[in-house]
MIDOSE-1310 file (N, C-alpha, C; in nm, 2 decimals, decimal comma, always signed):
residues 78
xxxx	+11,21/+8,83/+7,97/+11,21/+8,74/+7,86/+11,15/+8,61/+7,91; +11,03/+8,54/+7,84/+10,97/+8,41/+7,85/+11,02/+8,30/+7,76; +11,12/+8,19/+7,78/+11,19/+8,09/+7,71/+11,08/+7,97/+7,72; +11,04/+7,90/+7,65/+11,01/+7,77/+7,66/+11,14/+7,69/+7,72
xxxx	+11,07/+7,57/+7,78/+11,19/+7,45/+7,83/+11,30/+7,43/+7,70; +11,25/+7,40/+7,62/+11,30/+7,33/+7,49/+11,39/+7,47/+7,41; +11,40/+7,59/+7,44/+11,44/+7,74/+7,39/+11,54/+7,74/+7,50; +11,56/+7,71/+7,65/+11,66/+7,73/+7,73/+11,73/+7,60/+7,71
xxxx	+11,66/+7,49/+7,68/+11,75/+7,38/+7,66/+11,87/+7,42/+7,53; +11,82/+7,43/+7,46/+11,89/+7,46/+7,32/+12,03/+7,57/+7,35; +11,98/+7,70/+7,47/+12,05/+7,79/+7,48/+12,12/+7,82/+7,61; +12,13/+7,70/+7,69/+12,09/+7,72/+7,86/+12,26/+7,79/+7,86
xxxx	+12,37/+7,81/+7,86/+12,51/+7,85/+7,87/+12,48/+7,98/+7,84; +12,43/+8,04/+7,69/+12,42/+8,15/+7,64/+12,30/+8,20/+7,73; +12,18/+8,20/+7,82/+12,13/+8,22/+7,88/+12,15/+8,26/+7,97; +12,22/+8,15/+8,08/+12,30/+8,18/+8,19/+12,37/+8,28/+8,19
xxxx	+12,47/+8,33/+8,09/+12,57/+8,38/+8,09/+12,47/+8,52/+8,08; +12,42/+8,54/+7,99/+12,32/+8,66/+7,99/+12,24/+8,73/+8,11; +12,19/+8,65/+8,21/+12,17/+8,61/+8,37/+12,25/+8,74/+8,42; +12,37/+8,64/+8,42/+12,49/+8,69/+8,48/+12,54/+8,85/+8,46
xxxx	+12,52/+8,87/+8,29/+12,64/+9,00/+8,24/+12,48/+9,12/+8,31; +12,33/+9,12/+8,24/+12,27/+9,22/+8,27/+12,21/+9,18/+8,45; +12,16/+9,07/+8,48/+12,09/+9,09/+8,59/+11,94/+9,06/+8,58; +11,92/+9,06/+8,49/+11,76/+9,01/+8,44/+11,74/+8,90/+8,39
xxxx	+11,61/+8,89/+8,51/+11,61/+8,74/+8,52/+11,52/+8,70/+8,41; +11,50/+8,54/+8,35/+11,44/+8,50/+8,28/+11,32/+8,40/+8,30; +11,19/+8,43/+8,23/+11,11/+8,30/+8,30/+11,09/+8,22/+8,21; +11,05/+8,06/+8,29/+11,09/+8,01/+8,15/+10,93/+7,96/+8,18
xxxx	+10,88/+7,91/+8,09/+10,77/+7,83/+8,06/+10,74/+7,67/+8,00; +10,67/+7,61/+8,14/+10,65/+7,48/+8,11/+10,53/+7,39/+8,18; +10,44/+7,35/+8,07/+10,27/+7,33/+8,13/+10,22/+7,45/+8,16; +10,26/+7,53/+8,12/+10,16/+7,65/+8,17/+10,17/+7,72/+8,27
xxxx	+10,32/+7,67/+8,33/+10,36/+7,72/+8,51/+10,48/+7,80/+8,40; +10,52/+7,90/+8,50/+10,66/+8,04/+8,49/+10,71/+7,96/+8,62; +10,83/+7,96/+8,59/+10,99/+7,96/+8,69/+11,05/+8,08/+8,64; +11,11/+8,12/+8,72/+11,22/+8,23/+8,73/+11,34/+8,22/+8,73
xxxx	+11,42/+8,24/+8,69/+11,55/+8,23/+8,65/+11,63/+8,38/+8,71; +11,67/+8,35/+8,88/+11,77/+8,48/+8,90/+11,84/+8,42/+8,93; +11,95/+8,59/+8,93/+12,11/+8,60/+9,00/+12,06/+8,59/+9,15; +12,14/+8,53/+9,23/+12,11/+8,51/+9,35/+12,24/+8,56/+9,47
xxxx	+12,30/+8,62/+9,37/+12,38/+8,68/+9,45/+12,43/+8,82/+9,42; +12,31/+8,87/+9,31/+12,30/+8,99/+9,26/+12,27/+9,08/+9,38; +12,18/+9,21/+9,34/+12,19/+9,33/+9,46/+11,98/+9,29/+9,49; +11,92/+9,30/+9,59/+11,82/+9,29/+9,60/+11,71/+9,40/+9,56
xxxx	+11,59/+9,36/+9,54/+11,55/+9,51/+9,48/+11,51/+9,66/+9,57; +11,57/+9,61/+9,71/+11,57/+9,73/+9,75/+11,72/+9,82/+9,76; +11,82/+9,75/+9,71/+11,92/+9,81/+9,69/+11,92/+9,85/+9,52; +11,86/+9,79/+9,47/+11,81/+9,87/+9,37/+11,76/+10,00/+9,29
xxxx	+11,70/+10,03/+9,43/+11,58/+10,13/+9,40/+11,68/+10,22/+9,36; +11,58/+10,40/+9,29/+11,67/+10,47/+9,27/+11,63/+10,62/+9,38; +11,71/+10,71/+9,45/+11,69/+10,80/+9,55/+11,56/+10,87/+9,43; +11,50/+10,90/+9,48/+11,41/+11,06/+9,38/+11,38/+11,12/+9,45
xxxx	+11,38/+11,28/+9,45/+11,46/+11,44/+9,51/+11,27/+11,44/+9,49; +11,23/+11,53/+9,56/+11,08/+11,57/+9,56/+10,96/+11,48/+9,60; +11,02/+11,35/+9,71/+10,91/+11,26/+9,69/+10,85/+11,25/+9,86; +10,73/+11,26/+9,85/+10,64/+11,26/+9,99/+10,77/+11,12/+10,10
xxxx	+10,79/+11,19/+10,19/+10,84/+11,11/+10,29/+10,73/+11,08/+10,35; +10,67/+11,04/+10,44/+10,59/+10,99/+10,52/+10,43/+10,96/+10,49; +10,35/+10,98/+10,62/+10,18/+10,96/+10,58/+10,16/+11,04/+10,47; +10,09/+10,98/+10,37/+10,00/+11,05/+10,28/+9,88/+11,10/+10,35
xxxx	+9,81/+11,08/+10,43/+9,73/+11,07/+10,51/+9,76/+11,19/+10,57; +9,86/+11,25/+10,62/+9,89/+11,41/+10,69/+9,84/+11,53/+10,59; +9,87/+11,51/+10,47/+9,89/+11,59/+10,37/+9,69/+11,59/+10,33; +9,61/+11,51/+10,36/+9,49/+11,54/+10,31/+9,42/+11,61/+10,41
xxxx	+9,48/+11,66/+10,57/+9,43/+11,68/+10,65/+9,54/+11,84/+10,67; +9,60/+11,88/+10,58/+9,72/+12,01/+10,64/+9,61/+12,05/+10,58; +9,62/+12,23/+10,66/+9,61/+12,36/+10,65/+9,66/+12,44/+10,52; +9,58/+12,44/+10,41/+9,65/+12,54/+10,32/+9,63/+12,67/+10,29
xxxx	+9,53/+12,71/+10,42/+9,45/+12,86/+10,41/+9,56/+12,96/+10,40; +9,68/+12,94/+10,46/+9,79/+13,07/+10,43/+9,84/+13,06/+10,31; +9,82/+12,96/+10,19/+9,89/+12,90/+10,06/+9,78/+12,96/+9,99; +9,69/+13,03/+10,00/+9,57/+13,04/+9,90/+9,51/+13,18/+9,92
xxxx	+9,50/+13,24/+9,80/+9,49/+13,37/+9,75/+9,33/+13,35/+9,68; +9,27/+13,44/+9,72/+9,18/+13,49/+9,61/+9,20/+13,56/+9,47; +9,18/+13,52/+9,34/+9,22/+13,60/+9,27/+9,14/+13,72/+9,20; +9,19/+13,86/+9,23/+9,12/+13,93/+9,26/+9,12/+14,00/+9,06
xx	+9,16/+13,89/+9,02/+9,12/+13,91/+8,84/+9,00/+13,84/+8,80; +8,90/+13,85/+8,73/+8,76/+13,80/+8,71/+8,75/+13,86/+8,52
C-alpha cells in the first residue's frame, strides 16, 4: 500500500496498528522519494519463506551437464 504524507498523517494510529495486526509494510510517498514503513520486530523474510517439496537443491549448472541417455527411449511408434 502507497500513502501520501498527508493520507498517513490523517491515519497514522489506524496505519500503525494495521503494521502491526498483518505485517505488511507500508510505503509512504513524499517528493517523489518511498519510505517504508516495517515491523521491526516481525519474522525476516527468510523465516518467511515457505519449504516447497520438488525443488532443485543445489547447482543448476549439474543438471545441464547430467547424463540422461539411460532416461531416454526411442519411440518405436511412427
Amino acid at each position: 500500500m502507497t500513502l501520501s504524507l498527508t493520507e498517513l498523517r490523517t491515519d497514522l494510529y489506524r496505519v500503525v496498528d494495521q503494521i502491526i495486526e498483518t505485517g505488511v509494510p507500508v510505503e509512504v510517498l513524499r517528493n517523489g522519494h518511498k519510505i517504508k514503513i516495517i515491523l521491526a520486530d516481525g519474522p525476516s523474510k527468510l523465516e518467511r519463506l515457505i519449504r516447497r517439496e520438488n525443488v532443485i537443491n543445489g547447482d543448476p549448472e549439474s543438471l545441464v551437464h547430467c547424463d540422461w541417455f539411460s532416461e531416454w527411449s526411442e519411440s518405436k511408434e511412427k
